[in-house]
N, C-alpha and C positions, 0 to 999 in steps of 0.2 A: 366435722360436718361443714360441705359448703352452706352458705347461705347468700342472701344480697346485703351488699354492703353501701347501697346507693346513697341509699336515704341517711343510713348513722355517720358515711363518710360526708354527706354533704351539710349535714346538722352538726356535727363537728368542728368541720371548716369555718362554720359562719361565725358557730360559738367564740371563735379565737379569735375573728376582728372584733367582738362587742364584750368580752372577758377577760380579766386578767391572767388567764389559765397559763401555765405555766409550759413553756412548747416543750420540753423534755418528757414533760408527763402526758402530753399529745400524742408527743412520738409513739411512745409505747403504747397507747389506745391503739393509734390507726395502725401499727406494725400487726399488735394483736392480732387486728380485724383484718387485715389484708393476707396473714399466712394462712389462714381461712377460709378465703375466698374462693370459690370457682375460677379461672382467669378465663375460662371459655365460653363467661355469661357474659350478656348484652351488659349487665348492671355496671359491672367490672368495668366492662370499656366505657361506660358513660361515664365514670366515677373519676375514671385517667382521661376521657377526655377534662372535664371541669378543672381536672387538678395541671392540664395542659395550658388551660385556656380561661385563667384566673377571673378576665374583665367577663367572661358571660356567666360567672359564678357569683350573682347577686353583688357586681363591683367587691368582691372579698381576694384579696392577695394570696395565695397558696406559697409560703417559703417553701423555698429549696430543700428544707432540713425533713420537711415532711410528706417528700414529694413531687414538689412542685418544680417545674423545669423551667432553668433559667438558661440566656448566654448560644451561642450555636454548638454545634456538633464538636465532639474531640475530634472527629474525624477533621476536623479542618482546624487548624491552629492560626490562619490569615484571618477567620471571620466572614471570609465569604460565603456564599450558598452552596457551592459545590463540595462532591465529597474527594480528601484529600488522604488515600492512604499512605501508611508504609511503604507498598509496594508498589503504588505510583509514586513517591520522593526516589526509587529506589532505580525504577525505571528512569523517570526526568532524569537522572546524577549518569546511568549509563548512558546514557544517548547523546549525554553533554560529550561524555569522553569520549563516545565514536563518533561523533559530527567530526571531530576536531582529527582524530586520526585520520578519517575517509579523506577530508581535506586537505590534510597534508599530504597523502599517499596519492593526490589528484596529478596527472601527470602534465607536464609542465609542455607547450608548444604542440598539444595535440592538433590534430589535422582536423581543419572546422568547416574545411571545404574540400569539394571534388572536382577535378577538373571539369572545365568544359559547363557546368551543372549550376543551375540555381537552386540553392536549398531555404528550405520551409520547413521549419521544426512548430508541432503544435502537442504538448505532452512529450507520451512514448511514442507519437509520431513521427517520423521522417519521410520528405520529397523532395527526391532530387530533379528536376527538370531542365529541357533545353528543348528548342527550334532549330532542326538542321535537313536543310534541301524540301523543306514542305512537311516533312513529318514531325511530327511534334511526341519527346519520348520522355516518359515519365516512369521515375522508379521512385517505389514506395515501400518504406517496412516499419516494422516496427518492434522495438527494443525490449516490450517484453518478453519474459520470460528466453533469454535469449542468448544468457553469460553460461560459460564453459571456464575453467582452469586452463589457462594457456603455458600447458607442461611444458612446453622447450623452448619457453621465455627465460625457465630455469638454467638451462643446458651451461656447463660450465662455472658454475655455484655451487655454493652446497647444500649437501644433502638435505640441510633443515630451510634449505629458504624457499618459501615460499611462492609458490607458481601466480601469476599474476590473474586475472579476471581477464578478458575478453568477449566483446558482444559479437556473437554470430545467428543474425535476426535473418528469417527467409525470407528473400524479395521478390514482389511482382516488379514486372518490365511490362510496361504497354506504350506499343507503338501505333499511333494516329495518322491514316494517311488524310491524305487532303478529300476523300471519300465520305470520311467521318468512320471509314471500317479501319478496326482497334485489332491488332495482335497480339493477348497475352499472355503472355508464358512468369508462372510462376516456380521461381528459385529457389535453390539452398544450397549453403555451404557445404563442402566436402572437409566436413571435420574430424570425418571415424575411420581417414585412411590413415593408415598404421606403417611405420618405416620401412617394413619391410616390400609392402607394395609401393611404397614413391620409390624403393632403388630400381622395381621393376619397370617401375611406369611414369617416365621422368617428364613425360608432357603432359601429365593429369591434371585438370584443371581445379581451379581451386573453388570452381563449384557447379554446380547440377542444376539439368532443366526437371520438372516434375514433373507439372502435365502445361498444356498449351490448349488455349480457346480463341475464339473468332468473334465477336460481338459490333455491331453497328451502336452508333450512340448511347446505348447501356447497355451493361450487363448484367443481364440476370440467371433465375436457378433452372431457366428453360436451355439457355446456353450448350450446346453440348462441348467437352472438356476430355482431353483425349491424353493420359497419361504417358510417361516416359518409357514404362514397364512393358508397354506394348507398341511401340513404336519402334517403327522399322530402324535400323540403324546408321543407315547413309542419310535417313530423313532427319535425327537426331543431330549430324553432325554437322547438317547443312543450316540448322538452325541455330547452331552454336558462332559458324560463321556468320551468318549473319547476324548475329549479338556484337559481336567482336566488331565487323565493319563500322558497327555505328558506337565505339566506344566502353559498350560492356564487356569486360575483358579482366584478367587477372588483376591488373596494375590500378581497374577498376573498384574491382570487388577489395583489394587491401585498403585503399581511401576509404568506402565506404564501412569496411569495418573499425578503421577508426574513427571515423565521424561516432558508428552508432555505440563506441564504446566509449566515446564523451559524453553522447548525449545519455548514457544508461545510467552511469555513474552520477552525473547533477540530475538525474531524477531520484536515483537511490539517499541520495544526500538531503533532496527537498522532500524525500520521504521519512527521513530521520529525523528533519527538524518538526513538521508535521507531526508526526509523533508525540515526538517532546512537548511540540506545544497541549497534547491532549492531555498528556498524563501531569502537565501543571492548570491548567485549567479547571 
């Protein structure tokens, strides 16, 4: 039968600072009284709290032996207030060994610039910028979400080695005339052609316009945006020329895929160490 146990656990407790009562023979009082208990009464939990919280238990001490909680968490073996499992020591230990792997697999002399281009890294952010004849052209992307296996890095290896990472981030171009009217055409790499088509189509470029908008001092979602899918084809290609005139161009788009696959990798690294710091924390 449950009953409360507030009052005989707390008349007990006190009994032990003013008696010479012997604690092994306490133990088995309050054991008694506690597999007895309700643990889903209020009484219960006052009872654990006091046996928690000794000094507002009439200044009487609650040992350990009967109860009474000393020392922090097992969960943490530093003594700190955080909690430290298993399976965060287990995380921290792997992340140690893939920092150090990613690191060393970092590749050495990567390309950190673009011609012609001033670059502004902030995050997974990338901009590349320049000033030429009055218009002012800026390319921006960004590296998430953005790595492919770059299969015929392999070409030549064997069959167990492994394909390398590669960032292929979509990019906007916006060109500024001295107007303040902005032309931009949003990009993507041409990653899903397939061998067969490069033997067919050996000047394909190595990457795609999407759709293209017109904007005065900003752009917004009023903007009208006129996709690749439906535009005309000679209009398509007149725009590609003129990308190319001012710079954006194959030998372009290879630069900046290396940039964004430096820059993808030392974020993926400052995301691992990050990590690690949470899971020792």
């Amino acid at each position: 039968m449950a009953f409360n146990v507030s009052k005989v656990a707390y008349r007990l407790l006190t009994n032990i600072g003013k008696t010479s009562l012997c604690i092994s023979a306490s133990n088995r009082l309050v054991y008694k009284s506690f597999n007895n208990v309700n643990t889903s009464s209020r009484a219960f939990t006052r009872s654990l709290w006091y046996a928690i919280n000794p000094t507002m238990n009439g200044g009487v001490s609650v040992p350990p032996e009967i109860g009474g909680i000393s020392g922090h968490s097992k969960l943490c073996a530093c003594g700190c207030a955080g909690m430290h499992t298993e399976g965060d020591k287990e995380l921290a230990q792997f992340l140690e060994d893939e920092i150090k792997l990613e690191k060393k697999n970092q590749t050495k002399g990567e390309a950190q610039e673009v011609d012609d281009f001033t670059k502004s890294v902030s995050g997974s952010t990338v901009s590349l910028s320049k000033n030429d004849n009055g218009e002012k052209i800026v390319v921006s992307f960004n590296v998430n979400h953005s790595v492919e296996a770059d299969e015929g890095s392999a070409e030549g290896e064997n069959e167990d080695a492994e394909s390398l990472m590669r960032s292929y981030p979509d990019f906007n171009v916006e060109i500024t005339k001295e107007s303040q009217q902005t032309l931009s055409l949003k990009c993507s790499f041409s990653t899903e052609l397939n061998e067969g088509e490069a033997e067919d189509q050996q000047e394909e470029d190595t990457f795609i316009i999407d759709e293209v908008s017109i904007y005065k001092d900003t752009a917004t979602d009023k903007v009208y945006t006129v996709g690749s899918e439906v535009m005309d084809g000679d209009l398509y290609d007149l725009l590609m020329n003129m990308l190319e005139e001012r710079g954006i161009d194959d030998a372009f788009t290879n630069q900046l895929c290396d940039l964004a696959t430096s820059v993808e990798h030392s974020q993926y690294i400052q995301f691992l160490q990050n990590l690690k710091d949470i899971a020792k924390s």
